[in-house]
BAZADO-54802 format. One record per residue: residue number from 1; residue in one letter; x, y, z of N, C-alpha, C, O in turn. Coordinates in steps of 0.1 Angstrom, whole numbers, plus 5000, padded with zeros to 4 digits. Layout:
<nodes>
drenza,roti,n.east,n.north,n.up,ca.east,ca.north,ca.up,c.east,c.north,c.up,o.east,o.north,o.up
NUM,A,X,Y,Z,X,Y,Z,X,Y,Z,X,Y,Z
...
</nodes>
This chain:
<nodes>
drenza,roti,n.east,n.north,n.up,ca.east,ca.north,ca.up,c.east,c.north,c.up,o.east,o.north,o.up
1,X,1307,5458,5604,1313,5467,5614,1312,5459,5627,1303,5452,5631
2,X,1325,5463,5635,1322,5457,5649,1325,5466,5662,1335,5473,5664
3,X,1316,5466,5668,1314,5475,5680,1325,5471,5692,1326,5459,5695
4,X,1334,5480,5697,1341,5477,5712,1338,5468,5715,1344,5458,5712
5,X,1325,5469,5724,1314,5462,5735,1313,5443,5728,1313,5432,5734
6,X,1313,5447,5715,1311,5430,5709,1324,5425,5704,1323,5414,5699
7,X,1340,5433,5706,1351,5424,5708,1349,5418,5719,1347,5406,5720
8,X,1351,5427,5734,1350,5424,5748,1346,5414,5751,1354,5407,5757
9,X,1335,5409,5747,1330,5393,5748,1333,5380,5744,1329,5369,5748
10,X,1344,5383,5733,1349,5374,5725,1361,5368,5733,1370,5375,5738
11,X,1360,5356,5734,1378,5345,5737,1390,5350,5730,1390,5352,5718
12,X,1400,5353,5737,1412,5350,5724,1422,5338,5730,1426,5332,5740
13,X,1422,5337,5713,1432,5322,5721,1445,5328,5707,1446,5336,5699
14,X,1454,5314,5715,1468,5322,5709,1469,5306,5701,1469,5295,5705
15,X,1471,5311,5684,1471,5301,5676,1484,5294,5681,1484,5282,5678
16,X,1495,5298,5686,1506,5291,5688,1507,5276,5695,1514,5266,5693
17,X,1496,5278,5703,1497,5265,5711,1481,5264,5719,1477,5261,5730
18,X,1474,5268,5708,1457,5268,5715,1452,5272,5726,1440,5271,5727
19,X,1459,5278,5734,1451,5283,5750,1445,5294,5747,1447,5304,5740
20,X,1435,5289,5755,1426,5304,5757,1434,5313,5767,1443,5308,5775
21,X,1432,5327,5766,1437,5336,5771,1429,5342,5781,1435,5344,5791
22,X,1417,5344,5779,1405,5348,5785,1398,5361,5774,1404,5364,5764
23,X,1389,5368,5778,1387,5378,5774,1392,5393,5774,1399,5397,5783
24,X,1390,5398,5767,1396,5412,5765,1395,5421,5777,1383,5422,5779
25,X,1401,5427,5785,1405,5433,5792,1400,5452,5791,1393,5460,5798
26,X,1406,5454,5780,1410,5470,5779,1415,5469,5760,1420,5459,5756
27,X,1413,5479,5753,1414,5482,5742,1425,5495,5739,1422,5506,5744
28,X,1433,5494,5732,1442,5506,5734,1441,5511,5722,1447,5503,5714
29,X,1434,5523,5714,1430,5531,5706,1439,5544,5705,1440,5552,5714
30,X,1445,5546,5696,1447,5559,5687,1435,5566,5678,1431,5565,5667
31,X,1429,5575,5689,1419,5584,5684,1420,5591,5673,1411,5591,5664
32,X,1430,5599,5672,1436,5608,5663,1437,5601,5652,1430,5604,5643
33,X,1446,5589,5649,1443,5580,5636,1432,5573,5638,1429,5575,5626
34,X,1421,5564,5643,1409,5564,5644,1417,5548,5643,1415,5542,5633
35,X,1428,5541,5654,1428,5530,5648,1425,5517,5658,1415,5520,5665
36,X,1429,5506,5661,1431,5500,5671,1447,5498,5672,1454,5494,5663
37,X,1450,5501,5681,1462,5495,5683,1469,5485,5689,1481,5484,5687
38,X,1462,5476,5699,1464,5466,5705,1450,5462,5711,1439,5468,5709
39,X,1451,5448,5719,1442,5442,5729,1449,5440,5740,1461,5439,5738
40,X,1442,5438,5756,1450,5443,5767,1442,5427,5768,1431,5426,5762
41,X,1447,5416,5777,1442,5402,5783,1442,5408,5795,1443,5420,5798
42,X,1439,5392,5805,1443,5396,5818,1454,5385,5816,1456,5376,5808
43,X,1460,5391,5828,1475,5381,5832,1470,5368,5835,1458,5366,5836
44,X,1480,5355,5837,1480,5348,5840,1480,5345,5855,1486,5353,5863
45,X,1471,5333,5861,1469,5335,5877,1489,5328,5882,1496,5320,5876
46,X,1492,5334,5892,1504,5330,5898,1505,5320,5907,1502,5326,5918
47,X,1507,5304,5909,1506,5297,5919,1493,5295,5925,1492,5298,5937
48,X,1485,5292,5918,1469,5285,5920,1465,5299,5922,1456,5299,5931
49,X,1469,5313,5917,1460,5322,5920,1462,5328,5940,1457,5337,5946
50,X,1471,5320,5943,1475,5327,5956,1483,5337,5955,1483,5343,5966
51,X,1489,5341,5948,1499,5352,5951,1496,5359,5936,1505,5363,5928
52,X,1480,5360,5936,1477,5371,5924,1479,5368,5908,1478,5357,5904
53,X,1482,5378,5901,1488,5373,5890,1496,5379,5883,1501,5389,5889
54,X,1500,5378,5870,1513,5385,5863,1501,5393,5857,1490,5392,5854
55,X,1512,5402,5856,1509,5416,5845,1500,5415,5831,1502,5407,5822
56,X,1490,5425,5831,1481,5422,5815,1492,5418,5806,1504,5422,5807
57,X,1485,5410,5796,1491,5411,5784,1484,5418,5773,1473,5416,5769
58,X,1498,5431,5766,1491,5433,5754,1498,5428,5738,1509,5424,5734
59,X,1488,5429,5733,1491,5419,5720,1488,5433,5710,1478,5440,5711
60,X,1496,5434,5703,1491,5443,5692,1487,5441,5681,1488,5430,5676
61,X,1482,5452,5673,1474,5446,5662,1479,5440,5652,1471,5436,5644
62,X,1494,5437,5650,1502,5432,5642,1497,5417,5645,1492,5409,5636
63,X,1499,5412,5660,1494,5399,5658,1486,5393,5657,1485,5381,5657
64,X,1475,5402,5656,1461,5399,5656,1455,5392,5644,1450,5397,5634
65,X,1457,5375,5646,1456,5370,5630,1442,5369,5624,1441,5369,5612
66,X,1428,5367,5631,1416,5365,5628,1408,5373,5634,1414,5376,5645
67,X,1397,5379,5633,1384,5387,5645,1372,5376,5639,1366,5379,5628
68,X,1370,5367,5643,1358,5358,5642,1342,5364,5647,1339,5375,5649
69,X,1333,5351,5648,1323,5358,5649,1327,5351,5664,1327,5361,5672
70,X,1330,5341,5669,1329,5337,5688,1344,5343,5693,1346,5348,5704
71,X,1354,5342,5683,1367,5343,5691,1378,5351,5683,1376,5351,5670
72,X,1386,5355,5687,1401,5364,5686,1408,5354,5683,1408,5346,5692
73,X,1413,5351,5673,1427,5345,5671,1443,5354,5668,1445,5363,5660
74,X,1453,5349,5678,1463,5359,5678,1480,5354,5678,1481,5351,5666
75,X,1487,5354,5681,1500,5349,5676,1511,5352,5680,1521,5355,5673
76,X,1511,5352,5698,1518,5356,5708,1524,5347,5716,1518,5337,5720
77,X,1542,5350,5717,1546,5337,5726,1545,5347,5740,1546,5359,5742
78,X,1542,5335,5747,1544,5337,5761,1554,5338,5765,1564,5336,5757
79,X,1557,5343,5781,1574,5339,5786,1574,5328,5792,1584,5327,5799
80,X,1564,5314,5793,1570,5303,5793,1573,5291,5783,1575,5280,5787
81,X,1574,5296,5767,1575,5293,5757,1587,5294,5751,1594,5304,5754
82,X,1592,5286,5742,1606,5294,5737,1603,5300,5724,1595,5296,5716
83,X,1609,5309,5722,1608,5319,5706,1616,5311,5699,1628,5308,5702
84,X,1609,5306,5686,1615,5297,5671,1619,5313,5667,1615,5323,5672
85,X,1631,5309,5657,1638,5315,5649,1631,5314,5635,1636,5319,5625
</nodes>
């Protein structure tokens, strides 16, 4: 079993192209079906972090390819990536 509190701590990185993402942000749960339904990142910093950053990213549980014991592995293109066919 794995507790909320002990994803939170975990890295995710995006198998696509190895970056770390950072850690988990926010968890978005369906109580009523008792499920997980996504993971919430934080955004990416905008221009060295001067002008803030872009919007969380959420990843849902569809792409969620591994829950390890140190890190999240997941399977998300970015929007400065191009989408393969």
């Amino acid at each position: 079993m794995v507790r909320i509190s002990d994803l939170k701590l975990r890295e995710v990185v995006n198998v696509l192209d190895g970056k770390r993402m950072g850690t988990i942000n926010d968890i978005d749960v369906d109580v009523e079906e008792g499920r997980l339904n996504a993971l919430i990142v934080p955004g990416t910093p905008r221009l060295f972090g001067l002008f803030g950053k872009n919007d969380d990213l959420v990843i849902p549980w569809e792409k969620i390819k591994k829950i390890g014991v140190d890190v999240i592995l997941v399977e998300v293109y970015t929007s400065t990536e191009p989408r393969h066919k």
